[in-house]
N, C-alpha and C positions, 0 to 999 in steps of 0.2 A: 504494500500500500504506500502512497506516498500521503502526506498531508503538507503544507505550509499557508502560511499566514503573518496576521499582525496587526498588534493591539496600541491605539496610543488614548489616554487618559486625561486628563484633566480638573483641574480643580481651582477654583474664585472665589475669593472672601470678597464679596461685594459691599458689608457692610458688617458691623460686629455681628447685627442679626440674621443677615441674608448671605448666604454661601450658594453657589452650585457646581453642578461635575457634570463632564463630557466623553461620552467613551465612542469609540469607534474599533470595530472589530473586521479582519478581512479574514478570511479562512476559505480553505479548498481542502476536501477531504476525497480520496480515493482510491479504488481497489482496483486492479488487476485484474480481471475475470476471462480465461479463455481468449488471451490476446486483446478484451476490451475493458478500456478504463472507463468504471462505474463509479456514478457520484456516490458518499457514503450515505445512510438515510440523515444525519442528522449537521450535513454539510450545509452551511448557510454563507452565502459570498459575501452578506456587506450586515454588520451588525451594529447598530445606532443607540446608544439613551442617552437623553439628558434631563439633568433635575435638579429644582432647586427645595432650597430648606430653608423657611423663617423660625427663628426661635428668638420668643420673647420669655424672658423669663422662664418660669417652669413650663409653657406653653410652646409646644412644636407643631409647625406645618409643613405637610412635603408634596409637590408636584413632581410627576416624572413620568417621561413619553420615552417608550419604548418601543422599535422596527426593528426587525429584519424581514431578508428575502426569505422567503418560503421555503419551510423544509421538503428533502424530496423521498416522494412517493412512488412506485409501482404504478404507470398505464396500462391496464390489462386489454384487448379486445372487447368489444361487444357481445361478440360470441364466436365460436370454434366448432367446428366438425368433428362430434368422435372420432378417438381415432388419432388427431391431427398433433402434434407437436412444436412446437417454438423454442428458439434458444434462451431460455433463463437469463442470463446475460444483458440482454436487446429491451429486456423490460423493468432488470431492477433499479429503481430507483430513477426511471429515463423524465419522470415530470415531476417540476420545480411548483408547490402548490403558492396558492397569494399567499402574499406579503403578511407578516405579522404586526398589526397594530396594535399598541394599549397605552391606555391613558390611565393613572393609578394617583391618588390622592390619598391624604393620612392625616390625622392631625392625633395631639397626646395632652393633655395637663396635667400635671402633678401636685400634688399636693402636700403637705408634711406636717405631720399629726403628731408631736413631741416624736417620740425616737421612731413613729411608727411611719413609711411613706403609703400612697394612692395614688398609682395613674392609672387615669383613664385615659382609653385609646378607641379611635376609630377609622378603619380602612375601606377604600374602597376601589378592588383591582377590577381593570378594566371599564371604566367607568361608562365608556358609550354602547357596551353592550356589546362591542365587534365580534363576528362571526370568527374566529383567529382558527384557521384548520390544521392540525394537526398531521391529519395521515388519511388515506383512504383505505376501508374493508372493500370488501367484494362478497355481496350473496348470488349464487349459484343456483342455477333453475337446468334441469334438462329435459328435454324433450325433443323430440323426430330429429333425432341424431343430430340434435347441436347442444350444445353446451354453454345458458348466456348468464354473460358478468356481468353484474349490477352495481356500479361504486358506489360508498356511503361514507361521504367526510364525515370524519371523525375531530370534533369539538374539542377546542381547552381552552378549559376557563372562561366561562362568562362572565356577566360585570357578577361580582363576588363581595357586596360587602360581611364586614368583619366588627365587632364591635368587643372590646373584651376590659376587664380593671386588673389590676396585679396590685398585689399589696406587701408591702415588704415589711417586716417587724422585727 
């Protein structure tokens, strides 16, 4: 297999209370298969976040946008001929699904109760709800001597909120 890439970072104190980070990631991940190089499934060419954080006092806020390129997936045929065979190879991993988006918000306050702390926290990933695909199944139907695939993008992560306290004593 071969892989390479590269990562550069970032980081800005905009104000005592306002900081943000900037990442950018390139990567190529690959196999070898039968004299043909196959992307790996979890090879993504261009990977993006940025985000920032307010914190005032015991009170934090975080925005942060998160892309990449789609990860890659198996295109199967529509359907097959009993019987019929195809090179493995020619189909792993040959389509690049959409792009990954999420938008992710957070905020916390703390509190402190003689020796004892409280924070409450509240998250909320993926906040527009984006469809973000994953990968593709395939259900299987046969009949009069064919064999038809049916693809079913496979979901991660809807908008997801989170709400939780932590109490330290």
């Amino acid at each position: 297999g071969m892989v390479k890439g590269v990562e550069a970072e970032g980081r800005m104190v905009v104000t005592d209370q306002l900081s943000a980070q900037f990442r950018y990631g390139y990567m190529s991940a690959r196999d070898r298969i039968n004299g043909r190089w196959v992307s790996r499934r979890w090879s993504q060419r261009h990977t993006a976040h940025a985000g920032v954080i307010w914190n005032r006092g015991d009170a934090h806020f975080s925005l942060g946008v998160s892309w990449h390129t789609g990860w890659r997936s198996p295109a199967l045929p529509s359907h097959l001929t009993l019987g019929d065979t195809f090179a493995g190879e020619r189909v792993i991993n040959n389509k690049e699904l959409r792009n990954y988006f999420s938008i992710d918000i957070g905020a916390s306050k703390t509190w402190q109760l003689g020796k004892s702390r409280i924070t409450l926290h509240a998250d909320v990933t993926n906040l527009l709800g984006r469809n973000n695909i994953a990968g593709l199944e395939y259900d299987i139907e046969e009949g009069e001597g064919q064999i038809y695939l049916s693809p079913n993008k496979k979901k991660v992560l809807p908008l997801a909120p989170s709400v939780g306290i932590i109490v330290d004593f």
